[in-house]
C-alpha positions in Angstrom: 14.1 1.3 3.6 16.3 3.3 6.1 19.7 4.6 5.5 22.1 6.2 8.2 23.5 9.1 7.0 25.9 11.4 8.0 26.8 15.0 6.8 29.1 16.3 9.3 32.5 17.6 7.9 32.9 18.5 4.3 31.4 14.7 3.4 28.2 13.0 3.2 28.0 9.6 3.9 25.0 7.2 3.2 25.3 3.6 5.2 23.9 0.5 4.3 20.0 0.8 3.4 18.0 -1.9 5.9 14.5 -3.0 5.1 11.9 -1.4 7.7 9.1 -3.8 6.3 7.5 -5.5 3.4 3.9 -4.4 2.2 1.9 -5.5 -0.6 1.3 -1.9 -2.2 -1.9 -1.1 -4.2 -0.7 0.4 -7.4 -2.6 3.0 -8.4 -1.9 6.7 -9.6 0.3 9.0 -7.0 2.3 8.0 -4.0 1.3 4.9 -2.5 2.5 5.7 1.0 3.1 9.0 3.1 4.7 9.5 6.7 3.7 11.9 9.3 5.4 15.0 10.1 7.0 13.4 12.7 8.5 10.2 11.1 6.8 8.0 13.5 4.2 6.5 11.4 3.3 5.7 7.9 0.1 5.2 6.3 0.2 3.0 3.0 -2.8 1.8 0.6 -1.9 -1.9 0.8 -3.9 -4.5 -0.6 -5.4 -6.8 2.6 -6.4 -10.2 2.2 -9.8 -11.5 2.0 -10.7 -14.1 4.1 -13.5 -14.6 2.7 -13.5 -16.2 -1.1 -15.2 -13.8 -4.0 -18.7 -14.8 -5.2 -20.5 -14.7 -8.3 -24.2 -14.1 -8.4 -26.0 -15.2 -11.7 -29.5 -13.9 -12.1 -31.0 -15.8 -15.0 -34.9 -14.7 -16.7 -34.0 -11.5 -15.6 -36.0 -9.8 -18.5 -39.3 -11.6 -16.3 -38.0 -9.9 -13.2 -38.7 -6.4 -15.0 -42.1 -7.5 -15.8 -43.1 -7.7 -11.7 
């Protein structure tokens, strides 16, 4: 989100917030996002789709497989 603000004069002033984009964040345990030093750029641990499905592999007789 960005607000316009404005602290000239004795008064501060926050505009309207307006949506910069919409992520799908990873939660996990500190900040999921961070902005450079300049406030150019921001680098967030999203979750990305996977085009291709999940699998399952199912090793059955694995007890013989030790035996080899």
């Amino acid at each position: 989100m960005s607000v316009p603000v404005s602290g000239s004069g004795p008064l501060f002033q926050a505009g309207a917030p307006e949506r910069l984009f919409t992520v799908d964040v990873q939660l996990s345990p500190g900040s999921a996002f961070d902005m450079t030093a300049d406030g150019q750029r921001f680098i967030v641990n999203a979750t990305i789709p996977s085009r291709i499905p999940p699998s399952l592999v199912l090793v059955t007789n694995w007890p013989a497989l030790l035996r080899r």
